[in-house]
C-alpha positions in Angstrom: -16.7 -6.0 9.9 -18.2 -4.0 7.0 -16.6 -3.4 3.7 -15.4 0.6 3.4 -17.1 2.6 1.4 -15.6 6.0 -0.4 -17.3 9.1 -2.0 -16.0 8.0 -5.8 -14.8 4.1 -5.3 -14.2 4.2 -8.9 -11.6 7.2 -9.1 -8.0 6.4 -8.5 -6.4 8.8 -5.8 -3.1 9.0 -3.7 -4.7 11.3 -1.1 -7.3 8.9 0.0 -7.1 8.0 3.6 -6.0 4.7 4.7 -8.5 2.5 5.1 -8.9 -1.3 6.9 -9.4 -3.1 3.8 -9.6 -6.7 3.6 -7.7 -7.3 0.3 -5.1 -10.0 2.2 -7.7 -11.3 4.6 -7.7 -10.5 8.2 -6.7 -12.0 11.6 -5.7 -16.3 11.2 -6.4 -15.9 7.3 -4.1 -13.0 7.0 -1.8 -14.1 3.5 1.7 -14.5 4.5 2.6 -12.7 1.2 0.9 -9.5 2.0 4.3 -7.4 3.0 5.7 -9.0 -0.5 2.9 -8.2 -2.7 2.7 -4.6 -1.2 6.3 -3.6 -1.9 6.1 -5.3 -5.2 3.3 -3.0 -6.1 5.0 0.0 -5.3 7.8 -1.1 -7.0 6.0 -2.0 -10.2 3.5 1.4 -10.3 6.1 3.9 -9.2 8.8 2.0 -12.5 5.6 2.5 -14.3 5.2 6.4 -13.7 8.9 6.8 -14.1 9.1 5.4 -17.3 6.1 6.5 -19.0 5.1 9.9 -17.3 3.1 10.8 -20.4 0.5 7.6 -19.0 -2.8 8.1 -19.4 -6.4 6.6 -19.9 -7.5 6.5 -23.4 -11.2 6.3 -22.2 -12.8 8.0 -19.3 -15.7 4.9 -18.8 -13.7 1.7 -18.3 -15.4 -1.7 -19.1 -15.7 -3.7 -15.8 -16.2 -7.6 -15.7 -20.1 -8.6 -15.6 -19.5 -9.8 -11.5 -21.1 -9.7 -8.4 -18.3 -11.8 -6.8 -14.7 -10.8 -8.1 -14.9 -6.9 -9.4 -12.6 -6.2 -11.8 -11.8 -4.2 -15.1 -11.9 -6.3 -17.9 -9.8 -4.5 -20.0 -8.2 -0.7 -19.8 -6.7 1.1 -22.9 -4.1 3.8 -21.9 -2.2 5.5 -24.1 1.5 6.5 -23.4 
């Protein structure tokens, strides 16, 4: 299976199309907390809208971690 690959990976969207990532692993390695960890999110980033709708970056580069392995941001400074 190859990885997806989008048009700007590094831009945040809503209206990107689904897409058969591998974040939870796939067939017998599939994590058995995927459902939980989903709903949680949704819960946690729509709270997060609701109560500071004002949220915004405060940079428009963000520093990632120096990676190949585990990509990450290594710090992002919002202001709200």
């Amino acid at each position: 299976m190859t990885p997806p690959s989008f048009p700007s990976p590094t831009v945040s969207t809503s209206a990107r199309t689904d897409n058969r990532h591998i974040a939870f692993g796939w067939g017998i390695h599939f994590c058995l907390g995927a459902p939980l960890a989903r709903v949680e999110g949704q819960i946690a980033i729509n709270t997060l809208i609701q109560r500071l709708p004002a949220l915004a970056l405060a940079t428009d580069r963000p520093q990632f971690r120096p990676s190949l392995t585990l990509r990450g941001l290594s710090s992002l400074p919002v202001t709200f």
